[in-house]
N, C-alpha and C positions, 0 to 999 in steps of 0.2 A: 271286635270293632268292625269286622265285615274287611270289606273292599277297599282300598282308599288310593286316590291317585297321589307319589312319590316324584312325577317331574312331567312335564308338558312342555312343547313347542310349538309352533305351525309351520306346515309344509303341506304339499301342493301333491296329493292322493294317486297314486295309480294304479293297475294292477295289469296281470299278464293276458293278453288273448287266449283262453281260454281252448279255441278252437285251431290257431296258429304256434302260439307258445312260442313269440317272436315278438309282435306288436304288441307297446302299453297301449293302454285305454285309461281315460280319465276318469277316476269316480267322483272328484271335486271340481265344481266349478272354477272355485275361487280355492285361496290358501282358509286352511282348518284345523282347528288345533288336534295335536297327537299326543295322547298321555301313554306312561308307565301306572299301574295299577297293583298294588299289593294285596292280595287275597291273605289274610292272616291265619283265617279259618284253615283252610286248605294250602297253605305255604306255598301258593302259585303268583306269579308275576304274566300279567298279561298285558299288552297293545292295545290300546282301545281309543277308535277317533270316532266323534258322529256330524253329520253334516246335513243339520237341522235336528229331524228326530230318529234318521236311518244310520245304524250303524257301521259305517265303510271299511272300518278295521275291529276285528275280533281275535288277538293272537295270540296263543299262549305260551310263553319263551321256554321252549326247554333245551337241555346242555345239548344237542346235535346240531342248533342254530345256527347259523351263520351271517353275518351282516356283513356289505361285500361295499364298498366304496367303488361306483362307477365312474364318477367323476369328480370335479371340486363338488359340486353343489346337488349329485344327485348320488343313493345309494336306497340298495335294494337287499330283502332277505324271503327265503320259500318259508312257506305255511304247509307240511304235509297232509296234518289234518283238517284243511281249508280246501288244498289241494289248490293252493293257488302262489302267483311270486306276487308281491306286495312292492313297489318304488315309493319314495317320497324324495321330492325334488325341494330343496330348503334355498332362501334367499341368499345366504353367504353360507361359507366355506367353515366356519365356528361353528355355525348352529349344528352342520350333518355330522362335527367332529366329536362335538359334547352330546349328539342321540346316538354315536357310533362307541362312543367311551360307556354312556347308560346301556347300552343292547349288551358292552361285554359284560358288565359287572353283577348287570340281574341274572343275564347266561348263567354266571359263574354262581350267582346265588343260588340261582334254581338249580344246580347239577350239586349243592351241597345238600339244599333239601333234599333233593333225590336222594343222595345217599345215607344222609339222615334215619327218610322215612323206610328206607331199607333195611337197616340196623336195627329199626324199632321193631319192625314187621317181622324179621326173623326173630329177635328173641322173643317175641309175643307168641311165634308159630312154632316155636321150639319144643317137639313133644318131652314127656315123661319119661323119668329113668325108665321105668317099668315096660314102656315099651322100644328102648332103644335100639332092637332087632328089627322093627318096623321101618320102613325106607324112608324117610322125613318128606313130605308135602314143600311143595315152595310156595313162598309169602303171599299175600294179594298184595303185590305192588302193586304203583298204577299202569306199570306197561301192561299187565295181566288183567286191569280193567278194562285198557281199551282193545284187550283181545290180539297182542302182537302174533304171529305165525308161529315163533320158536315156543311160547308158553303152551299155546295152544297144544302145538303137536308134544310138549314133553306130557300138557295134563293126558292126554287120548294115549300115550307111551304104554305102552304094559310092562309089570314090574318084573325084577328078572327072577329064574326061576329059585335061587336060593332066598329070597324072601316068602315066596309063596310053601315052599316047602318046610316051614316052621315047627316043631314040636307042640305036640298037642295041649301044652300049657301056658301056650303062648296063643293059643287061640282066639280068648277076650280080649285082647291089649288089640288085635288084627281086626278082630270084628270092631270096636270104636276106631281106631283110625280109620275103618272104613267109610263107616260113617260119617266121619270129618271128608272123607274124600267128596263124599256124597251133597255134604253140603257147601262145600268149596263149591264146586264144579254149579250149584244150584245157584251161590251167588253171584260166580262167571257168567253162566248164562243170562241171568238179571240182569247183569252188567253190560253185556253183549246187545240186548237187546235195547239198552237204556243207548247206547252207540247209534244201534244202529236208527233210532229215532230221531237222534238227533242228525244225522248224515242224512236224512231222509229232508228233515228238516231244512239240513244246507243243501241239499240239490233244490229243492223249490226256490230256494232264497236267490240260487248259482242260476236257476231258471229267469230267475225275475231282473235282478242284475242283468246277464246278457240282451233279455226286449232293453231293456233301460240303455246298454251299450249300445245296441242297434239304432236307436231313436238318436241316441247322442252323437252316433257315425252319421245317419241321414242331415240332421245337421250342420256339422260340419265341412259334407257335401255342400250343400247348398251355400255355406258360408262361402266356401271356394270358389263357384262359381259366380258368388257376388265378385266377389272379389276379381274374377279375372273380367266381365265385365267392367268394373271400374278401371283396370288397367287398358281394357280397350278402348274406353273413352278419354283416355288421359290419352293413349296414343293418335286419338282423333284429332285432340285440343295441340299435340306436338305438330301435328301436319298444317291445322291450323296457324300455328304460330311463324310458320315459314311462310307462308303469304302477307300476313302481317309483316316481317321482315321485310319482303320485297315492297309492298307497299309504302312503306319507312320508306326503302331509298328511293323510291319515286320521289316521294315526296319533300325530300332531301333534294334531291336536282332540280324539283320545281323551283323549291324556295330562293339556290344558288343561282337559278335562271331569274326570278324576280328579283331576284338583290343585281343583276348586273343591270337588267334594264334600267331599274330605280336609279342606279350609277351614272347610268346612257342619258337617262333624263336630265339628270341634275346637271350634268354638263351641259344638254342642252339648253336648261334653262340660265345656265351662267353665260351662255353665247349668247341667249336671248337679251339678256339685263346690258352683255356691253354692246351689243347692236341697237338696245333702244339708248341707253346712253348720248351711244356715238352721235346718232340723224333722228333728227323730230320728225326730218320725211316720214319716217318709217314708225308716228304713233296711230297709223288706224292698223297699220302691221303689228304695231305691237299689244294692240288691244287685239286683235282677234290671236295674238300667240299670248298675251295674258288669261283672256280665257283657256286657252288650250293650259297655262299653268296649274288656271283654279279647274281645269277636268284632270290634271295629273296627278295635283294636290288630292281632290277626290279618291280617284283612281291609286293614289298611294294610304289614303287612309284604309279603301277595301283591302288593298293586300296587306295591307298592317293587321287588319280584324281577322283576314285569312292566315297571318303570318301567327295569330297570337291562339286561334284556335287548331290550326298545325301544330303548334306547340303543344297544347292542350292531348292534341290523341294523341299525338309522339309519348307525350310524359306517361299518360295512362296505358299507352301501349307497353311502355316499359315496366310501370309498377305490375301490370296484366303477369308481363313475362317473368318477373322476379317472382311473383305469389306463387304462377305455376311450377319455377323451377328449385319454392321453398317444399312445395308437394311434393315434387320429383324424387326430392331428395329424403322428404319422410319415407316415400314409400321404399326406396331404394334401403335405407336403414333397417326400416322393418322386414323386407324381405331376406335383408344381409341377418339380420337376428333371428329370423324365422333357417333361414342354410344354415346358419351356425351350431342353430338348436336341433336342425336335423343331422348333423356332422357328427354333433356330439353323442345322438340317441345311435346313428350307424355303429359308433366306435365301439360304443356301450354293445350296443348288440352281437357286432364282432368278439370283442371279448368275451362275452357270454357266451359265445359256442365256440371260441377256443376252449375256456375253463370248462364246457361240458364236453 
């Protein structure tokens, strides 16, 4: 039935500086989903995420793995033959626990297969009575395809000298396992070479990935710099806003100053009303302080229009100050979650070169 993916998530890609092997780097924009994969053919369990049509994770779980919980919500495992360490940063603290529970189980699965195809391999590799004085060949397991150091040097071994020293009728049985050796070691080398294609393969891919990192550092330079930019315009618009403030209380004392005179007036116009009262002598006095009324009447209606559009900037000076200091406070959040998030990557990191 080939290939088939057995469980999927999303989480948010990363992988190790390559050149530091300290700092992640993002391979995912955005969160992307991450599957478990069953090869049935070949009894392999691989990692496999793509993010569009590139594929950012290619893993294949074998029983040496490790998956290592850094934090609630982020855990990370190495890829030898990627030669790379792989993070995914998951939304809650469930999701990284149920891809942490599947990384043990297919481990476990995969180091049964292993031993499995071990068992099958040796008794398939298992010579003939007839030659049982011959030294037995080891299996092509797949550590021997992918060419580990120890098989290596046991195949290039030379045999020791009581098997070389054989009786002469045991000759034939020596000369075909020979020949078995000859083609073992023929399809090691096929093997080896078929490796080292594909490693050829992931450095150009290892190649192309890091421009794409670099591109994606430059980036988020620039994004940083936006950003501190806007933080120094929000500081411009704080300095601004303390002039406004002073302004306010000017304009505060003004108003306290026109509200006494208004006060000052009305009195006087209530001395006015019982002085005309009092003496009709006193009506061309009090026509010329009746007009002086209808100019104060006036005169009170402007500072009312003054009084009502004072209001007006005061109020919007205030909503001004609230918006800016509802910004203040976004940004103050985001930076407090952006430290947090670098808090958490430090600790991560710490730990990680404790445990190495």
């Amino acid at each position: 039935m080939g290939e088939q993916p057995i469980f999927s998530t999303r989480a948010h890609i990363f992988q190790i500086d390559p050149t530091t092997k300290k700092n992640w780097l993002p391979t995912s924009k955005h969160a992307v989903t991450v599957s478990y994969f069953f090869d049935s053919t070949r009894n392999v369990y691989r990692i496999i995420s793509l993010d569009g049509t590139k594929a950012v994770i290619n893993s294949t779980i074998t029983p040496n793995m490790n998956f290592t919980k850094t934090s609630q919500k982020f855990g990370q495992w190495a890829d030898s033959r990627a030669n790379t360490v792989y993070g995914l940063g998951f939304s809650c603290e469930s999701h990284l626990s149920k891809f942490a529970e599947k990384f043990a189980e297919f481990k476990e699965a995969a180091r049964l297969a292993k031993e499995k195809s071990h068992e099958k391999m040796e008794l398939t590799s298992t010579p003939s009575q007839e030659s049982t004085s011959c030294p037995p060949q080891s299996p092509l397991t797949p550590e021997s395809v992918n060419g580990t150091e120890e098989e290596r040097a046991a195949a290039g071994t030379p045999q020791p000298a009581e098997a070389r020293a054989e009786p002469s009728h045991n000759a034939l049985p020596f000369s075909h396992s020979s020949s078995s050796i000859g083609k073992h070691l023929e399809a090691e080398l096929a093997a080896l070479k078929g490796n080292n294609a594909k490693l050829t393969a992931a450095l150009l891919e290892s190649t192309a990935n890091v421009k794409q990192w670099k591109q994606q550092l430059a980036a988020y330079q620039e994004e940083a710099e936006r950003l501190h930019k806007r933080v120094t315009e929000l500081e411009c618009v704080s300095s601004q806003t303390t002039s406004v403030k002073s302004e306010k209380t000017e304009l505060n004392r003004t108003i306290e100053e026109l509200e006494a005179a208004l006060k000052a007036k009305e009195d006087e116009l209530e001395c006015l009303k019982v002085e005309v009262q009092s003496a009709n002598q006193f009506r061309s006095q009090r026509d010329s302080l009746t007009q002086k009324l209808q100019q104060m009447e006036r005169r009170n209606e402007a500072l009312e229009v003054q009084l009502g559009e004072l209001e007006q900037r005061v109020d919007a000076n205030r909503q001004e100050r609230e918006v800016f200091r509802q910004s203040l406070r976004s940004m103050l959040q985001l930076l407090d979650g952006k430290i947090f998030e670098l808090t958490e990557l430090r600790d991560a990191l710490a730990k990680l070169l404790e445990c190495s």
